[in-house]
N, C-alpha and C positions, 0 to 999 in steps of 0.2 A: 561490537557495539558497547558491551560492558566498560571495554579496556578507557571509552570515548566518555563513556557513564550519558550514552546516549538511552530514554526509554521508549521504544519501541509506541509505546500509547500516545506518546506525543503527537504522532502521525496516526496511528488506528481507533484513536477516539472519535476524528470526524469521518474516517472509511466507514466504522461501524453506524456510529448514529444516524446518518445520513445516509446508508447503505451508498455507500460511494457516488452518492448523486452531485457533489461537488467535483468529484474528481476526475472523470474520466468523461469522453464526447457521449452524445447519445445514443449509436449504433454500439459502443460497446457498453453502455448504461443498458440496453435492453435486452443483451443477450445475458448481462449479469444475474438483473431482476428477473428474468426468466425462468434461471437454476437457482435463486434464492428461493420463487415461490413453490417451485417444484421440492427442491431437494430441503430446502428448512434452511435455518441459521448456523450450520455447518462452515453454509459454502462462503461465509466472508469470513471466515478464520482460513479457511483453505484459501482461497484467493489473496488476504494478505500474506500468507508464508511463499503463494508463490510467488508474490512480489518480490520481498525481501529475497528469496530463492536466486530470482534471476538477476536481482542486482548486489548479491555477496561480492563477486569481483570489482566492483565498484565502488562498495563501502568498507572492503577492508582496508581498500588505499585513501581511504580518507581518518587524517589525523583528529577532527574537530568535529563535534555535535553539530554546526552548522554545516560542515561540508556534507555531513549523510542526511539532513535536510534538503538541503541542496539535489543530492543525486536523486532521492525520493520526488522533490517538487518534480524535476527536471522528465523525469518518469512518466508523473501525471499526465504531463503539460503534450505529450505524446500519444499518450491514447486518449 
């Protein structure tokens, strides 16, 4: 992402502030908020890394900041 001078926050500024309530369906919106009230503000640093985690293959084959937007949207748009 560096190499793209993609920043990471550009996409985890609205995961966090909105605890992902923009992004993802409801059935997985409530087993999130679930482990957020339980475990603390942890688990949306973890839950974004294992975003990015599972779509490394994805984004390393993308040359442009928009295309790793793109894989990311493309992501959401899924769960």
């Amino acid at each position: 992402m560096e190499k793209n001078y993609f920043d990471p926050s550009q996409i985890t500024f609205q995961w966090f502030s909105c605890i992902f309530a923009y992004n993802f369906n409801f059935e997985v919106l409530q087993r999130l908020w679930d482990v957020f009230f339980i475990k603390g503000d942890k688990v949306l640093f973890r839950i974004s890394l294992a975003i990015f985690h599972l779509l490394t293959p994805k984004i390393l084959k993308c040359t442009e900041v928009s295309e790793i937007k793109k894989v990311v949207e493309e992501v959401q748009a899924m769960l």
